[in-house]
N, C-alpha and C positions, 0 to 999 in steps of 0.2 A: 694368935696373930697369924700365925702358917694359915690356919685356913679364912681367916680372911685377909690374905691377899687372894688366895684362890679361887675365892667366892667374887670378889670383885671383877678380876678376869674374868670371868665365867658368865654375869651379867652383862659386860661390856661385847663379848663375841655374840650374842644374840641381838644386840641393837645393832651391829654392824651388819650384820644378814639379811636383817630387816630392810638398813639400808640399800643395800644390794640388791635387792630382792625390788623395791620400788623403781630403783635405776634402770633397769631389764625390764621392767614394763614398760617405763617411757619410752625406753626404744624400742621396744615391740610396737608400742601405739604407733612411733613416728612413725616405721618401717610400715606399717598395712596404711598409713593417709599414703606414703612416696606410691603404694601400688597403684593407687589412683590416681589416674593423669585425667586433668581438666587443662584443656584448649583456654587458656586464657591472650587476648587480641595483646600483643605487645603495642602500646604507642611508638614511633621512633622520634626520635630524639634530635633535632639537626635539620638537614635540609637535602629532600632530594633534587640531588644536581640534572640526574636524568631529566626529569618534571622540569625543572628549571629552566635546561638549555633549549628542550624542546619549545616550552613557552616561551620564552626567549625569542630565540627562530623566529617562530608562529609572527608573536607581533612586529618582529623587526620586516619582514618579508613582507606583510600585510600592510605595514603602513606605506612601505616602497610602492608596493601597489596602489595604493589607493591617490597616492600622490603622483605618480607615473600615469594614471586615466586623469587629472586632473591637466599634467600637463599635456597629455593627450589633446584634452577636448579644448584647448587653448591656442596650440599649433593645428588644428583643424578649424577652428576657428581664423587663425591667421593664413591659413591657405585659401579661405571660401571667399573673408575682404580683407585684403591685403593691405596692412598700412602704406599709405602714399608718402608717408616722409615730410620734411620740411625743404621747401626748396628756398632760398633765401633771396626774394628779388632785388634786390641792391647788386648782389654779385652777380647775377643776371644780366641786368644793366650795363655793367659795367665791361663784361665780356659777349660784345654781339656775336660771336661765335655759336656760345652755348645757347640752347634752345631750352623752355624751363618743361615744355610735354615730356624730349626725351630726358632729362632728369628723373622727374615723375616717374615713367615708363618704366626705369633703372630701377630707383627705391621701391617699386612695386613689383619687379621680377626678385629683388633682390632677398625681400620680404617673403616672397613663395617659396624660394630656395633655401631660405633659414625653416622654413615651415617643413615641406617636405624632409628634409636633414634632421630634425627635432622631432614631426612624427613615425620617421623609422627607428629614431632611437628612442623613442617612446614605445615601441611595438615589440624592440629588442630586449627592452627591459623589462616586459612585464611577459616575453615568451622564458625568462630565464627566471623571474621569482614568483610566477602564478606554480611552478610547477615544483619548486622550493616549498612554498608556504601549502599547498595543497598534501606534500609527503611528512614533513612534521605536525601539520595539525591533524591528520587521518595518526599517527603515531601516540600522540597526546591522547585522540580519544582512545585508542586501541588499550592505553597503559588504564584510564579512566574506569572502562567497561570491565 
């Protein structure tokens, strides 16, 4: 009986080394693939804000624009024929004082003065977001490229 317990031991300490012996190789394997570094492209995950707010910008400034030449060409138009107004002949009539030309006259200065007023600040608002929208979308492509 003494020597087989001994023998038993004895059998068991070589499967154990063996085992050991396999484990040490797998981490030998792991350890020479980690030497190797491959560049692999990470996706990300979420949302770039950067990209975002620039785009953002871009169209917010662009369509001020684009609606800012619209009413540009609207108030130049009302500066070149001026609307003459509604003069009411009844109350005309009724007051021989007023005269209904310089009525007219009035509603058709009054009309170029709204024009003028509208196309400077038509002028002022697209000297302030032509130069807005031009520096974030030159930034957009710059991130792009």
């Amino acid at each position: 009986m003494v020597t087989t317990a001994k023998k038993s031991p004895a059998k068991k300490s070589p499967a154990k080394k063996s085992s050991i012996k396999k484990s040490t190789v797998k981490t030998s394997a792991i350890k020479k693939s980690d030497s190797k570094k491959v560049d692999i492209p990470v996706a990300q995950i979420g949302v770039d804000w950067r990209s975002l707010y620039l785009y953002a910008i871009s169209l917010i400034t662009l369509l001020i624009c684009i609606f800012t030449v619209i009413n540009l060409i609207n108030r130049g138009l009302d500066l070149i024929v001026p609307d003459t107004g509604y003069v009411d002949p009844y109350a005309v009539q009724n007051d021989p004082k007023v005269d209904p030309e310089v009525l007219r006259q009035a509603n058709i200065d009054q009309s170029r003065r709204s024009a003028i007023r509208g196309i400077t600040s038509s002028i002022v608002s697209l000297l302030v977001t032509v130069p807005v929208y031009l520096y974030h979308w030159r930034m957009v492509r710059k991130t792009s490229n």
